[in-house]
VODRENSE-154041 format. One record per atom (N, C-alpha, C): residue number from 1; residue in three letters; x, y, z. Coordinates in steps of 0.001 Angstrom, whole numbers, always signed. Layout:
VODRENSE-154041
@i: NUM | aa: ala | X: X | Y: Y | Z: Z;
...
***
This chain:
VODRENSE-154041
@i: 1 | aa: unk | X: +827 | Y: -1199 | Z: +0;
@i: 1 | aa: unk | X: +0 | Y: +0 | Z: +0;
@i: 1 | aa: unk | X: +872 | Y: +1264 | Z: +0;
@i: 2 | aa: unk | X: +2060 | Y: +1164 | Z: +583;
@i: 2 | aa: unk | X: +2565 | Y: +2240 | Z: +797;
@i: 2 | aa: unk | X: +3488 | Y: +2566 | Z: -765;
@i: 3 | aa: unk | X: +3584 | Y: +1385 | Z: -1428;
@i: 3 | aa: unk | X: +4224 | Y: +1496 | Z: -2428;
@i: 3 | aa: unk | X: +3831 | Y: +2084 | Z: -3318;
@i: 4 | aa: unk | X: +2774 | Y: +2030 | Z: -3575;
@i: 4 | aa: unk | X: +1925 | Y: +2562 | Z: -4570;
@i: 4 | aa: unk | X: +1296 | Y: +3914 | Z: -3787;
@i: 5 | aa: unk | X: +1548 | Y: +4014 | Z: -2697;
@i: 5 | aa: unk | X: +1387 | Y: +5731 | Z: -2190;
@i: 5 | aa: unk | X: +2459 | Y: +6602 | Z: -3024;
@i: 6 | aa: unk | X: +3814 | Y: +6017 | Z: -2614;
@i: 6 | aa: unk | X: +4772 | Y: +6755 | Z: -2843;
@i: 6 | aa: unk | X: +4844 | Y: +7183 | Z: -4195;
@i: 7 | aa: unk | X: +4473 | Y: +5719 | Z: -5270;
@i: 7 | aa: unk | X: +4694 | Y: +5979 | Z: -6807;
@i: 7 | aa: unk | X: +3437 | Y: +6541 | Z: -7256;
@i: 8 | aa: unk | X: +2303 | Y: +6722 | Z: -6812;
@i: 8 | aa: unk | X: +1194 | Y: +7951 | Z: -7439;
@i: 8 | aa: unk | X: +1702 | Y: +9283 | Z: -6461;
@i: 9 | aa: unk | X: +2296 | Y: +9572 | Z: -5948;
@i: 9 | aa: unk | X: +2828 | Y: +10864 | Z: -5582;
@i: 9 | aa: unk | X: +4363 | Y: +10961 | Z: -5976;
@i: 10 | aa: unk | X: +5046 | Y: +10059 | Z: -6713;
@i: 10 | aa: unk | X: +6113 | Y: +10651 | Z: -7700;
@i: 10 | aa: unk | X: +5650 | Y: +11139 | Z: -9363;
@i: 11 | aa: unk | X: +4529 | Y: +10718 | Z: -8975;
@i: 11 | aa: unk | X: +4247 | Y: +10621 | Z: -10823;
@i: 11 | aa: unk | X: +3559 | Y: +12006 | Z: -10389;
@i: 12 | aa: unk | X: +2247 | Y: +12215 | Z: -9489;
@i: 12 | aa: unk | X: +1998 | Y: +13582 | Z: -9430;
@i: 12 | aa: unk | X: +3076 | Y: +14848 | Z: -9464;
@i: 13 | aa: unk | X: +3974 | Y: +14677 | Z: -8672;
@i: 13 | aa: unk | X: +5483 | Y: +15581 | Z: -8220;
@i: 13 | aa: unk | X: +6262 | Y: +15843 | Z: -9513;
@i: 14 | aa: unk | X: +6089 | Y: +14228 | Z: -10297;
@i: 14 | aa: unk | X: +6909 | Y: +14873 | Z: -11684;
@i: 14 | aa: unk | X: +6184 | Y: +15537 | Z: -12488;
@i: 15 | aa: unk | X: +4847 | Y: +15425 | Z: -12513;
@i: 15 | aa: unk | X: +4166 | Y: +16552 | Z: -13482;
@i: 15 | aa: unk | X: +3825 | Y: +18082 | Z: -13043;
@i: 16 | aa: unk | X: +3906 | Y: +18014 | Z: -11015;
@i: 16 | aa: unk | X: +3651 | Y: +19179 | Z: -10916;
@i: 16 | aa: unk | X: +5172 | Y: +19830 | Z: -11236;
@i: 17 | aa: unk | X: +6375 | Y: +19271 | Z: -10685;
@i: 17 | aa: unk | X: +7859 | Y: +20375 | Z: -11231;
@i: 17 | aa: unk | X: +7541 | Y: +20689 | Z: -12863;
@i: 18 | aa: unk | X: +6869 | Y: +19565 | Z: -13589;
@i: 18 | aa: unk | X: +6896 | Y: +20337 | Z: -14911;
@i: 18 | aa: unk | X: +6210 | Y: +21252 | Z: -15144;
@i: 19 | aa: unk | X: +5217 | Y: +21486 | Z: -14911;
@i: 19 | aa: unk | X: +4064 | Y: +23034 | Z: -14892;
@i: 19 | aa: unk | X: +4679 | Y: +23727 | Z: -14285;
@i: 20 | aa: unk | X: +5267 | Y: +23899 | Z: -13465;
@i: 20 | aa: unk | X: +5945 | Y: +24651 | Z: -12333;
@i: 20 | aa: unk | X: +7010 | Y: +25137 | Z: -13536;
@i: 21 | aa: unk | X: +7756 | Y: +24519 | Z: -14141;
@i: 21 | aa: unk | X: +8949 | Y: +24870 | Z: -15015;
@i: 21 | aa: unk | X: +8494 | Y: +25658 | Z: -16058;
@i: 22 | aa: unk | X: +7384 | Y: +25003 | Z: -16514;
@i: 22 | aa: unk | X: +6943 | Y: +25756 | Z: -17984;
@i: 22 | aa: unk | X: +6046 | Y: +26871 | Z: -17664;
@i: 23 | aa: unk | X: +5535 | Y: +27263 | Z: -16588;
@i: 23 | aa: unk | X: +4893 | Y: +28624 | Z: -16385;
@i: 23 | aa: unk | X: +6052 | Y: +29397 | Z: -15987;
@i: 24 | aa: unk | X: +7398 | Y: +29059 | Z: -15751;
@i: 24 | aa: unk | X: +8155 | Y: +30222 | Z: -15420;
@i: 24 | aa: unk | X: +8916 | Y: +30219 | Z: -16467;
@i: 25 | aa: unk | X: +9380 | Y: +29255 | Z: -17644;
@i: 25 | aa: unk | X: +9542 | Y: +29264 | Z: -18956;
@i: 25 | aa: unk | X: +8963 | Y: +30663 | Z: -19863;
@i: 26 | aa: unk | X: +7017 | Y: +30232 | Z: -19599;
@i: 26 | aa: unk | X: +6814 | Y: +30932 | Z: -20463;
@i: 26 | aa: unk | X: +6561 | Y: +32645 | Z: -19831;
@i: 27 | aa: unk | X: +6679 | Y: +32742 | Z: -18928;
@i: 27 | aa: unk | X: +6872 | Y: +34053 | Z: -17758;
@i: 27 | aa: unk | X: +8307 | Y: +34702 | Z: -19003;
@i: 28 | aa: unk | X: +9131 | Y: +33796 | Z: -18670;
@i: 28 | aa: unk | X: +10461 | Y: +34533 | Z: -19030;
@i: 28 | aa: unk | X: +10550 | Y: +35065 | Z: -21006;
@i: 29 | aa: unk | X: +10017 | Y: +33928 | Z: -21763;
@i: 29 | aa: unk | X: +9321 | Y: +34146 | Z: -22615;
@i: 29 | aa: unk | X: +8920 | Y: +35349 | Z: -22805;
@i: 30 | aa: unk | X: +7666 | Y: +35600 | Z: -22658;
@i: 30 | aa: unk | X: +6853 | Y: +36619 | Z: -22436;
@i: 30 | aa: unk | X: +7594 | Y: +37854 | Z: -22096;
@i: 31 | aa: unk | X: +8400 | Y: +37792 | Z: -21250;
@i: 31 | aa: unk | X: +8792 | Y: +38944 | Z: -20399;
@i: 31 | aa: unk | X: +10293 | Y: +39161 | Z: -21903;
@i: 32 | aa: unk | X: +10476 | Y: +38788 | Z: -22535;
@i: 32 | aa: unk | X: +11192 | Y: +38719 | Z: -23654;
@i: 32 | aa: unk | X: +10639 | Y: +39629 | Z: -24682;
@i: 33 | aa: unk | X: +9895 | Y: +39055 | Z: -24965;
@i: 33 | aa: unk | X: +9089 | Y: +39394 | Z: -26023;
@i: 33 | aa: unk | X: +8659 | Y: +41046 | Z: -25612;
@i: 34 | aa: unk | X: +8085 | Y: +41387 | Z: -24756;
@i: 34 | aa: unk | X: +7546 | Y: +42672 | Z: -24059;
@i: 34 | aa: unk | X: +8844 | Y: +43059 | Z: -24411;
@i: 35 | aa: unk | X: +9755 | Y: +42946 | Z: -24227;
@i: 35 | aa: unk | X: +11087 | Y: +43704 | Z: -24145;
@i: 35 | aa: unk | X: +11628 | Y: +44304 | Z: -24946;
@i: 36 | aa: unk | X: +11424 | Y: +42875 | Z: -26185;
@i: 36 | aa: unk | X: +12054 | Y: +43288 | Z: -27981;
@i: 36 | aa: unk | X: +10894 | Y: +44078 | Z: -28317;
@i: 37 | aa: unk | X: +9433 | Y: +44181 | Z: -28186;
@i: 37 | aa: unk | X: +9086 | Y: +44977 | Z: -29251;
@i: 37 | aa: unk | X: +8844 | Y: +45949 | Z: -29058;
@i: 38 | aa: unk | X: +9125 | Y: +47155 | Z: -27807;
@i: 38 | aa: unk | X: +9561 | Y: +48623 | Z: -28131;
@i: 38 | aa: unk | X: +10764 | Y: +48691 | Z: -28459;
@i: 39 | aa: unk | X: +11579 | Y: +47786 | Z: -28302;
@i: 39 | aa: unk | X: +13267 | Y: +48338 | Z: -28767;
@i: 39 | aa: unk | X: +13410 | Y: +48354 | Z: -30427;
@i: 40 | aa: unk | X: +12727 | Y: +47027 | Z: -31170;
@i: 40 | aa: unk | X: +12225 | Y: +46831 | Z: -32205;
@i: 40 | aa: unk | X: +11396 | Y: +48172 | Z: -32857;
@i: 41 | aa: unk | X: +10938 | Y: +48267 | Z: -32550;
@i: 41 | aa: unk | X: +9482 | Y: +49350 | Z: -32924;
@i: 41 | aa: unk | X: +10740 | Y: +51147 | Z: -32935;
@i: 42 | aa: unk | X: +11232 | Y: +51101 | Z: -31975;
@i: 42 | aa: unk | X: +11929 | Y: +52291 | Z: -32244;
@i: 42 | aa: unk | X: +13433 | Y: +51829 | Z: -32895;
@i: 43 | aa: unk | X: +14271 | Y: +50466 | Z: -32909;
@i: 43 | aa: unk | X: +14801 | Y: +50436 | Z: -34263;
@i: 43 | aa: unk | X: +14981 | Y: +50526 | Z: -35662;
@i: 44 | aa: unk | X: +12999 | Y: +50505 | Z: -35768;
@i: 44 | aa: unk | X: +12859 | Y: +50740 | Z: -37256;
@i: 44 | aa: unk | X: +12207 | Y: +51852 | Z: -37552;
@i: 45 | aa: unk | X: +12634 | Y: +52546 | Z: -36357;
@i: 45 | aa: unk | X: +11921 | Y: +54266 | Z: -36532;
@i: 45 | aa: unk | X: +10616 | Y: +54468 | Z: -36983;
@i: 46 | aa: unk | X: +10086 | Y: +53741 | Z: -36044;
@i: 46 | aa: unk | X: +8298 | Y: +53774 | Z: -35935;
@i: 46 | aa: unk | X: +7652 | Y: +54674 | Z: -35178;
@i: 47 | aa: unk | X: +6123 | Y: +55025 | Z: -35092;
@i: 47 | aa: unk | X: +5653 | Y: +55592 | Z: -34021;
@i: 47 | aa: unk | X: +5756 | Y: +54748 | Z: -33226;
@i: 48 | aa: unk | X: +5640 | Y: +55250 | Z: -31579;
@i: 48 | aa: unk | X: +5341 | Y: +54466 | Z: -30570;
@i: 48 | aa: unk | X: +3851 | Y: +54015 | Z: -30684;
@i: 49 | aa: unk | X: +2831 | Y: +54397 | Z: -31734;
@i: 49 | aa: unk | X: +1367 | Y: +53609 | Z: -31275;
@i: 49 | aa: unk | X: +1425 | Y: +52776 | Z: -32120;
@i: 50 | aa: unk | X: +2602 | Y: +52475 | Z: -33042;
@i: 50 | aa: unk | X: +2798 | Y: +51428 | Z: -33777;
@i: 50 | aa: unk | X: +3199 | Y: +49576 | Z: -32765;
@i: 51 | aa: unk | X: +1781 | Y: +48898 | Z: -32915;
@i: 51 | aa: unk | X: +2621 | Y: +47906 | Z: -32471;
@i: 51 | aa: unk | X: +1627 | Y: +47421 | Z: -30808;
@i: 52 | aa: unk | X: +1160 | Y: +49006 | Z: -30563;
@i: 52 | aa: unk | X: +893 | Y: +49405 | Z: -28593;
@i: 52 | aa: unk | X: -3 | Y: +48136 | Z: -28900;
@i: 53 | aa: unk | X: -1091 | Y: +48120 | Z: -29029;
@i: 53 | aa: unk | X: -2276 | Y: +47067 | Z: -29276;
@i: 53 | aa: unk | X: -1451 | Y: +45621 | Z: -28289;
@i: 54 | aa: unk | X: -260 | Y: +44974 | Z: -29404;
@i: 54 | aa: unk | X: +319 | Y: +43785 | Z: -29245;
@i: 54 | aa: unk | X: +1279 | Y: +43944 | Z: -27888;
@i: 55 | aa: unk | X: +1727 | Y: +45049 | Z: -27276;
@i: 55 | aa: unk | X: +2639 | Y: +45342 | Z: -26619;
@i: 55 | aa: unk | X: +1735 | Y: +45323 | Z: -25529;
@i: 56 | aa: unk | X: +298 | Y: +45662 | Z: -25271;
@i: 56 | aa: unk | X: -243 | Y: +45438 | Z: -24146;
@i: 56 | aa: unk | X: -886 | Y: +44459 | Z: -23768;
@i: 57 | aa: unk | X: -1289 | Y: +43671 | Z: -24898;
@i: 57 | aa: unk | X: -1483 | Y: +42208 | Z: -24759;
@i: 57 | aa: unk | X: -568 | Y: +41580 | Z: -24132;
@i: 58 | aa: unk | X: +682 | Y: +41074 | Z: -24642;
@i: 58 | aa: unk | X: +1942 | Y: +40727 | Z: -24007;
@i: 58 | aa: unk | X: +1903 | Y: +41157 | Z: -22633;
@i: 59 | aa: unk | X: +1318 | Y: +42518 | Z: -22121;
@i: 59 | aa: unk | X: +1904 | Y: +42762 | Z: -20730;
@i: 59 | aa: unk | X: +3 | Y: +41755 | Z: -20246;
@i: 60 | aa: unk | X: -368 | Y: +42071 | Z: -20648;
@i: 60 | aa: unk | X: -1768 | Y: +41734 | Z: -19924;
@i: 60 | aa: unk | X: -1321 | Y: +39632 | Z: -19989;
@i: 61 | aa: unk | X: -755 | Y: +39348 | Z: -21010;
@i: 61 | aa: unk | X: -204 | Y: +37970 | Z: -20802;
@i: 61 | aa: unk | X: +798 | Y: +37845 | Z: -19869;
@i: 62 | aa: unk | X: +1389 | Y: +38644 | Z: -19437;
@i: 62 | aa: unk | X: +1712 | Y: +38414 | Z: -18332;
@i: 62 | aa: unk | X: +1772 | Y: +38230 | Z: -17262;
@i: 63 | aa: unk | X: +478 | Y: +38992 | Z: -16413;
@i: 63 | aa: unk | X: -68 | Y: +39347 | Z: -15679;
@i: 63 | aa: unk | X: -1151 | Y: +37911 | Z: -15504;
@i: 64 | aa: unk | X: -1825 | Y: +37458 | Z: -16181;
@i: 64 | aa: unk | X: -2140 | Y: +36376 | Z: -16609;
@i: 64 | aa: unk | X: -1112 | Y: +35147 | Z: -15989;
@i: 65 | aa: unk | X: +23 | Y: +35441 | Z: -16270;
@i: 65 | aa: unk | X: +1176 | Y: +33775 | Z: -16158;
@i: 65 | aa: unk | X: +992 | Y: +34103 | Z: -14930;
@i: 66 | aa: unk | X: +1426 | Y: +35820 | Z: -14104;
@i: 66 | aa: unk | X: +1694 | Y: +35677 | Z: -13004;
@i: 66 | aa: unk | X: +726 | Y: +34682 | Z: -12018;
@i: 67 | aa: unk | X: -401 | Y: +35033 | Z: -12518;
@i: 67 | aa: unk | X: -1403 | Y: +34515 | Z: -11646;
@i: 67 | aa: unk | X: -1384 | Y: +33114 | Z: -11513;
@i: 68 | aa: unk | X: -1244 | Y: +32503 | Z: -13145;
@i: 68 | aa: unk | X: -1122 | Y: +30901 | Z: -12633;
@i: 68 | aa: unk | X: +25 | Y: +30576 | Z: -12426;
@i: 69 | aa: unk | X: +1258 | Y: +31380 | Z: -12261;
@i: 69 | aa: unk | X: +2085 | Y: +31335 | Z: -10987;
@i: 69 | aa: unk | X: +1522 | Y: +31154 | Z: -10165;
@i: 70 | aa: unk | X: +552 | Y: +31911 | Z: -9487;
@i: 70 | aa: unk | X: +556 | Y: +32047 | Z: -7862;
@i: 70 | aa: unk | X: -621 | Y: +30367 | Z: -7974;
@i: 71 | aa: unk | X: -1451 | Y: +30164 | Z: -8986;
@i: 71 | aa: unk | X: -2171 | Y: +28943 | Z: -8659;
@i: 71 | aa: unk | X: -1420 | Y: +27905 | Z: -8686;
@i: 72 | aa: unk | X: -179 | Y: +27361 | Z: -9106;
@i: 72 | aa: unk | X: +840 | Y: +26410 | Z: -9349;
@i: 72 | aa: unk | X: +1258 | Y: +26757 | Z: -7668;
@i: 73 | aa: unk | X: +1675 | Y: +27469 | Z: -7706;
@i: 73 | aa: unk | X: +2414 | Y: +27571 | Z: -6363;
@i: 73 | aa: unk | X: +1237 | Y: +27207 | Z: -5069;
@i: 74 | aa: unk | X: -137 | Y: +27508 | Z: -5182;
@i: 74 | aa: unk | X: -969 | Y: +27139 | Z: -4236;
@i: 74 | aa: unk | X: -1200 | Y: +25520 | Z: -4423;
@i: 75 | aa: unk | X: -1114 | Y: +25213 | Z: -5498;
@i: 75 | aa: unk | X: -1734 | Y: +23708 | Z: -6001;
@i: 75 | aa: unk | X: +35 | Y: +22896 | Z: -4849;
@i: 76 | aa: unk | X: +666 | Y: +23683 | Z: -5466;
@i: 76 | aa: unk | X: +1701 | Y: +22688 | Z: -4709;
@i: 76 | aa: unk | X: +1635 | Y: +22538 | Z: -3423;
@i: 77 | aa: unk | X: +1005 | Y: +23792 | Z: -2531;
@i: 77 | aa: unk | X: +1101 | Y: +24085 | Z: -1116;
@i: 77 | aa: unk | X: +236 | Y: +23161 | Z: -742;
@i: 78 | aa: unk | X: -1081 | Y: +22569 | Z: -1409;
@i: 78 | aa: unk | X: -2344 | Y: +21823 | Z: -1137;
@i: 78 | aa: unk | X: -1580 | Y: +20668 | Z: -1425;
@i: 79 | aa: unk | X: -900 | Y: +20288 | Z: -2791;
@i: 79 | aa: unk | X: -469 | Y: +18925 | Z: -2732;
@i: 79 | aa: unk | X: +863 | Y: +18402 | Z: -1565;
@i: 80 | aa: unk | X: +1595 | Y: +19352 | Z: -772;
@i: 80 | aa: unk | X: +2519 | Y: +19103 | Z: -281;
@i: 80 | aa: unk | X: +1591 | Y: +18768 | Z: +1062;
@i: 81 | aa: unk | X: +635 | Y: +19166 | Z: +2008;
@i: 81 | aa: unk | X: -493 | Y: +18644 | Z: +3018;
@i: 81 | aa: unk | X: -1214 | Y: +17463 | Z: +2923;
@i: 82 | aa: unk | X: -1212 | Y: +17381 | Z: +962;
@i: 82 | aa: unk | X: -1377 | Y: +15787 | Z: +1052;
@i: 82 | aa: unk | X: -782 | Y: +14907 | Z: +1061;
@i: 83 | aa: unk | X: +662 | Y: +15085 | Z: +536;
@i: 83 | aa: unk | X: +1539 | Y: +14417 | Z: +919;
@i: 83 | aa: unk | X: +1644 | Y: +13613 | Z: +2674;
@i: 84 | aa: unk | X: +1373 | Y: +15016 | Z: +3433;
@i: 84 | aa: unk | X: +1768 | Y: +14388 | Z: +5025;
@i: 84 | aa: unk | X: +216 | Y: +13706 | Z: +5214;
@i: 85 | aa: unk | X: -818 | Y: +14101 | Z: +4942;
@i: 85 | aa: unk | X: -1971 | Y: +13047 | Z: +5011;
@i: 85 | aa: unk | X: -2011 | Y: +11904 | Z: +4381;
@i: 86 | aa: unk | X: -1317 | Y: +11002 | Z: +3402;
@i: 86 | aa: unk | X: -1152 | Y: +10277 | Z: +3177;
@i: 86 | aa: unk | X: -26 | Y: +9642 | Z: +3826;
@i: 87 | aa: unk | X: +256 | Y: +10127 | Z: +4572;
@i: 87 | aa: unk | X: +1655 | Y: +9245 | Z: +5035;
@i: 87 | aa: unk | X: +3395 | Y: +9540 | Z: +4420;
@i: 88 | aa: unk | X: +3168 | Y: +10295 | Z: +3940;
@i: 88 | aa: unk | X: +4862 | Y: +10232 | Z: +3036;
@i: 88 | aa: unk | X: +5355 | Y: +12011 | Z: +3452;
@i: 89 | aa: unk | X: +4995 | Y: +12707 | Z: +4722;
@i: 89 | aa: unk | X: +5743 | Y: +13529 | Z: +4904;
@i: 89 | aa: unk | X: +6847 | Y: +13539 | Z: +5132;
@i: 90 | aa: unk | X: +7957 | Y: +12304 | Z: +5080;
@i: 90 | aa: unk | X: +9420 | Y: +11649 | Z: +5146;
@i: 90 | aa: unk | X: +9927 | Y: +12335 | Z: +4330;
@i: 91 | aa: unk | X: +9379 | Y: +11768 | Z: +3189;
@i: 91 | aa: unk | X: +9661 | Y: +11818 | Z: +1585;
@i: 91 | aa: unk | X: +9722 | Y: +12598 | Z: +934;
@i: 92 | aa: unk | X: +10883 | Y: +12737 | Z: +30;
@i: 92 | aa: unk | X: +11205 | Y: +14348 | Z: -905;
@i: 92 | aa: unk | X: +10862 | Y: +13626 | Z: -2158;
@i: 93 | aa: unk | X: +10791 | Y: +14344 | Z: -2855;
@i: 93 | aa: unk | X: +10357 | Y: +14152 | Z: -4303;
@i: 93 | aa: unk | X: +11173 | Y: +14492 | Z: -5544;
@i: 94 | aa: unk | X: +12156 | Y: +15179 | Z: -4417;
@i: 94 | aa: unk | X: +13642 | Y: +15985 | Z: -5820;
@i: 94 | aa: unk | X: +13208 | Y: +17345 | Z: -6144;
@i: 95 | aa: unk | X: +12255 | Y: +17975 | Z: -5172;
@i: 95 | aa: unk | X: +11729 | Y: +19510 | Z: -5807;
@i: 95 | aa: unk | X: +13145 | Y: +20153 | Z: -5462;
@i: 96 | aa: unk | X: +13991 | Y: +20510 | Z: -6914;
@i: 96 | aa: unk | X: +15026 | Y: +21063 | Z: -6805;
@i: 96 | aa: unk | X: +15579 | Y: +22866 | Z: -5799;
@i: 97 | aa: unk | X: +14480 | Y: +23316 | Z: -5824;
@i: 97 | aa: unk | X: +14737 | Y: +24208 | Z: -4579;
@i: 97 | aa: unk | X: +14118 | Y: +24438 | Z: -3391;
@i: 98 | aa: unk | X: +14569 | Y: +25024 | Z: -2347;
@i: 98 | aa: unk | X: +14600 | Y: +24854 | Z: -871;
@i: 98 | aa: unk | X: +13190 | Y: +25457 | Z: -778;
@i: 99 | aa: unk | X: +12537 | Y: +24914 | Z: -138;
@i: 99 | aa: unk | X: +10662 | Y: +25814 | Z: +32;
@i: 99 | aa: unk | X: +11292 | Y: +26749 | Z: +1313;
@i: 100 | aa: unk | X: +10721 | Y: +28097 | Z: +1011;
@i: 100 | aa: unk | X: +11080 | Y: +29197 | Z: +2549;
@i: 100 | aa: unk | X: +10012 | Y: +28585 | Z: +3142;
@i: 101 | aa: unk | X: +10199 | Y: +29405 | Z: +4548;
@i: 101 | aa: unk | X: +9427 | Y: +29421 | Z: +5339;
@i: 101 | aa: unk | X: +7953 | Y: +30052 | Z: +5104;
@i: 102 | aa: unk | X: +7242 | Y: +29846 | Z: +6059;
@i: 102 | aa: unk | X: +5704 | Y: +30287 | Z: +5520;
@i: 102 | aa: unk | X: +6181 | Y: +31869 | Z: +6020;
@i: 103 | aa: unk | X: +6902 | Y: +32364 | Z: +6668;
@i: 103 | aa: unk | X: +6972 | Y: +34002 | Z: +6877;
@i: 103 | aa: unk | X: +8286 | Y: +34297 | Z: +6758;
@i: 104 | aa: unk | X: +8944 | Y: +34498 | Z: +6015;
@i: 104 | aa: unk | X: +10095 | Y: +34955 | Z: +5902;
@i: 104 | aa: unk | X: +11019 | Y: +36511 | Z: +7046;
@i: 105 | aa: unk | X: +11847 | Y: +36213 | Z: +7364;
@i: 105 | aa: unk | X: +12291 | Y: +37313 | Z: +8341;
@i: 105 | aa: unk | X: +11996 | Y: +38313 | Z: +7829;
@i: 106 | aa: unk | X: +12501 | Y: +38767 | Z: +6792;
@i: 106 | aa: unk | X: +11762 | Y: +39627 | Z: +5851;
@i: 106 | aa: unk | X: +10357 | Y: +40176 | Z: +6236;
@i: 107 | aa: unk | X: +9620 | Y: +39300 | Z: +5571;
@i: 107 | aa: unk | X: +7893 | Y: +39536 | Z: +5922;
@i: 107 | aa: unk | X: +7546 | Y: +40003 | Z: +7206;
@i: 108 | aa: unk | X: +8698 | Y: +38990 | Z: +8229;
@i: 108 | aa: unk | X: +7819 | Y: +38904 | Z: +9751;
@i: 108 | aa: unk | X: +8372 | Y: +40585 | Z: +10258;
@i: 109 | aa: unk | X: +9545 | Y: +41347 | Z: +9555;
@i: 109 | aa: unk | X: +9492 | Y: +42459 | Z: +9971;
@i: 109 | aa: unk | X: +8587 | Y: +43542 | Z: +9560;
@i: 110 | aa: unk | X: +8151 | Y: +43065 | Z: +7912;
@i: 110 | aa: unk | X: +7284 | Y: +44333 | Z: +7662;
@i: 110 | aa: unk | X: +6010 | Y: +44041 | Z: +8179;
@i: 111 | aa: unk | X: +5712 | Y: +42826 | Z: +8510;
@i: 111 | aa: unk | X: +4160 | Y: +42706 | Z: +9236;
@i: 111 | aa: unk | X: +4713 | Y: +43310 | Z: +10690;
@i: 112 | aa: unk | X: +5539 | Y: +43240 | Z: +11655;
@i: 112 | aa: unk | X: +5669 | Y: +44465 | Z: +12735;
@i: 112 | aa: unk | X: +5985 | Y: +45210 | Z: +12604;
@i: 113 | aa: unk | X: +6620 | Y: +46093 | Z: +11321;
@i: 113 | aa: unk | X: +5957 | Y: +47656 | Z: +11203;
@i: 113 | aa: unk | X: +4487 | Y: +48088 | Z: +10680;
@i: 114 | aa: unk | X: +4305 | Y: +47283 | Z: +10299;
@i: 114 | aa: unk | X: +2381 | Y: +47661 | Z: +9946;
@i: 114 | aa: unk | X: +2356 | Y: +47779 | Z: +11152;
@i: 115 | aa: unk | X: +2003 | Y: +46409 | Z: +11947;
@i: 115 | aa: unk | X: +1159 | Y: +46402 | Z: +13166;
@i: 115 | aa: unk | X: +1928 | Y: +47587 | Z: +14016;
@i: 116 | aa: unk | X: +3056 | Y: +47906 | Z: +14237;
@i: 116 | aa: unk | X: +3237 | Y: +49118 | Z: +14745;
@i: 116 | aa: unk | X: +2516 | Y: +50171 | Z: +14772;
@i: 117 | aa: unk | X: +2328 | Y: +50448 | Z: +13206;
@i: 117 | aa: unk | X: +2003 | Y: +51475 | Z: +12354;
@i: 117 | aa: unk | X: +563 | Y: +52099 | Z: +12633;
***
């Protein structure tokens, strides 16, 4: 039983690092593209409303990835709770970087200057 815990939560883990990879793939992508086509657009000595249409799409696609950033990143936070409800909170999966903490020192200072505040 436990065997087949572990191997339907490697097979989940390997498909979630891949979404995880290819939304920050196409983030970087994107964030490319936004980049070349005002530099483009004034290399070929254009107006600047030449182009705006596609140039704000691109940003509005971005804004877009960000978000299913943040749902990839929640889907993982939900699948990593199921992990320890099933039994395999032991167990790493090879997620190649370190998860922070849920409040970073960082955070935990600017949440006590708010609450100061």
């Amino acid at each position: 039983m436990l065997k087949e815990r572990r191997k339907a939560a490697e097979t989940v883990a390997t498909a979630l690092f891949a979404a995880e990879r290819a939304i920050d793939q196409a983030i970087s992508c994107t964030a490319n593209l936004a980049g070349v086509m005002p530099i483009s657009r004034a290399e070929a000595n254009l107006s600047a409303m030449v182009g705006q249409d596609a140039l704000t799409d691109a940003i509005e696609t971005m804004r877009a990835l960000g978000q299913a950033r943040q749902s990839i990143i929640n889907t993982h936070k939900q699948l990593s709770l199921t992990q320890h409800d099933i039994g395999l909170s032991a167990v790493s999966f090879g997620d190649s970087g370190e998860k922070p903490a849920v409040l970073t020192e960082g955070r935990r200072r600017a949440a006590t200057l708010v609450r100061a505040a």
